[in-house]
C-alpha positions in Angstrom: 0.0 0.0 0.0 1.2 3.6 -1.1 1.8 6.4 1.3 -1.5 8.2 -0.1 -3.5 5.1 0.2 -2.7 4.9 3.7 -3.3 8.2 4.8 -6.6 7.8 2.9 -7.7 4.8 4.8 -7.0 6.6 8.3 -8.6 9.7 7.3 -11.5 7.7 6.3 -11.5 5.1 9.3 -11.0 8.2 11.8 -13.7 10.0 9.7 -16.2 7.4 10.4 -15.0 7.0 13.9 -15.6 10.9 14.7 -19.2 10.9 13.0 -20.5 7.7 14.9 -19.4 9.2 18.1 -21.5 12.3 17.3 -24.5 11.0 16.1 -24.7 9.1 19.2 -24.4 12.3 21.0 -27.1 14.2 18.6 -29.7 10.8 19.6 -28.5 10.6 23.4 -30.2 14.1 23.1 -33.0 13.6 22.2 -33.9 10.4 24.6 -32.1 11.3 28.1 -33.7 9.1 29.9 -32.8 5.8 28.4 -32.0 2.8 29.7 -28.8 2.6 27.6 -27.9 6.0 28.1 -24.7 5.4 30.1 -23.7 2.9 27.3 -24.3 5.2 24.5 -22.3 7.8 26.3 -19.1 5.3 26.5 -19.5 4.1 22.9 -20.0 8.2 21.8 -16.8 9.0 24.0 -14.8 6.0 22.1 -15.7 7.0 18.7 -14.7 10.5 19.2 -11.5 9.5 20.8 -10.9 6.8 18.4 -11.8 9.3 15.4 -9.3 11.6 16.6 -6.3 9.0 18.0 -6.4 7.8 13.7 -6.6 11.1 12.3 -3.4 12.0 15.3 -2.0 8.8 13.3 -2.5 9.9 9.8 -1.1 13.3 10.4 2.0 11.6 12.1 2.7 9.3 8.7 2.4 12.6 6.6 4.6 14.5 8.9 7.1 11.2 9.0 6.6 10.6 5.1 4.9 7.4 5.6 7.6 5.6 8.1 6.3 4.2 11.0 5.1 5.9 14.2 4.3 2.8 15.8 6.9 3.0 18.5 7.0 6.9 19.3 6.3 8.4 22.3 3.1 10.1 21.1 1.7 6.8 19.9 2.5 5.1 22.6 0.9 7.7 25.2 -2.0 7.5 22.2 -2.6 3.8 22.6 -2.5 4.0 26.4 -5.0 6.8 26.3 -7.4 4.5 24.6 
């Protein structure tokens, strides 16, 4: 896989990360007194963190040129974040 390709697929993966966790904010909204409300709140939290730990990733591979950022300090801090 080429540098763009990848860069593509985290933009895309963290895009679709960011928007879950927001509309499950926009529908905890409008029912606040749901049973699964606590849930919903943990799985909105997660996909706004996880949206924005891939996009933190994708602009570390354009920043590096596409070598790995696996073992930096940022992405380690990252992964223990999540």
């Amino acid at each position: 896989m080429e540098h763009a390709d990848t860069v593509l697929v985290f933009f895309m993966y963290g895009l679709a990360s960011f928007a879950m966790g927001l509309v499950v904010l926009v529908a905890l909204r409008g029912a606040p007194g749901s049973p699964l409300a606590d849930s919903l709140r943990s799985l909105a939290a997660f996909g706004l963190l996880h949206g924005a730990a891939q996009w933190i990733l994708m602009s570390q591979l354009i920043k590096t040129g596409g070598v790995s950022v696996e073992g930096s300090v940022a992405m380690r801090g990252l992964y223990l974040l999540l």
